[in-house]
N, C-alpha and C positions, 0 to 999 in steps of 0.2 A: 852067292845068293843075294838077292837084293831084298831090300825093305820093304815090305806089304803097303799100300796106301793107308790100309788101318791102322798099322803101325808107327807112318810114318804120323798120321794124325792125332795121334797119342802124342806122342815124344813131341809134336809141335806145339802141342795142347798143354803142355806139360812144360815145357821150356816157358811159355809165354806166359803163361799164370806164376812161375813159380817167379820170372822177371819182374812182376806186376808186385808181387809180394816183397821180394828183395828190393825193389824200388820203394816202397814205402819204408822199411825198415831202416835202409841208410838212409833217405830223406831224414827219421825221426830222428835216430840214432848216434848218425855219425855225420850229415850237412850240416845242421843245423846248429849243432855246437861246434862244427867249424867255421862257418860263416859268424860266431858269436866270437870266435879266437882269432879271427881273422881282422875284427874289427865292424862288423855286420854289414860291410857297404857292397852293396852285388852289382855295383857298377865298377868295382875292382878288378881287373885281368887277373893278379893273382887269388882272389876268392872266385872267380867265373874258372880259372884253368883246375883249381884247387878240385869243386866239386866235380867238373867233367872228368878228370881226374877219375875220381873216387866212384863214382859211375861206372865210367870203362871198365876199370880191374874189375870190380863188383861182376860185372855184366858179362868178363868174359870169364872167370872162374865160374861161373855159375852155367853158363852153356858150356862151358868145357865137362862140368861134371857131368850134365845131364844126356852129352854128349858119348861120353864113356860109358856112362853107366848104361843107356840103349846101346852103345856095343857090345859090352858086355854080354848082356841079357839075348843080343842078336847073335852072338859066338857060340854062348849055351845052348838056343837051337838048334844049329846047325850042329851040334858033335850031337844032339841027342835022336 
C-alpha cells in the first residue's frame, strides 16, 4: 500500500521543521564550541569539514528516525 499525499505531507512537514530545529540546536550547541576548540578560524578545512561533518550525521540520524517512525505508523495501518 502506498503513502497518501496527506500523509506523505505530514511526514515532509515534519522532517523539515524538525531539520530546521536540530539545525539550530547543534549550531548552538555543538558548532559553536567547536569552531571555539578548533581554534575559531572558519577559513580552516578542518573547522569547515569538522562542522559539515556534524551536520551530516545530525541530518541523517534525524530523517532516519522520522523515516522509521512514518513506517512504523504506516505498517500499524495496514495490519489494522
Amino acid at each position: 500500500m502506498s503513502q497518501s499525499f496527506k500523509h506523505s505531507t505530514i511526514e515532509t512537514t515534519l522532517n523539515i521543521g524538525s531539520g530546521f530545529l536540530l539545525s539550530l540546536a547543534v549550531w548552538h550547541w555543538l558548532a559553536i564550541p567547536l569552531i571555539d576548540a578548533m581554534g575559531g578560524n572558519l577559513k580552516d578545512f578542518n573547522v569547515n569539514f569538522a562542522i559539515t561533518s556534524l551536520f551530516t550525521i545530525s541530518s541523517f540520524a534525524r530523517s532516519l528516525g522520522c523515516r522509521r517512525i512514518f513506517n512504523h505508523m504506516q505498517y500499524k495501518r495496514v495490519l489494522n
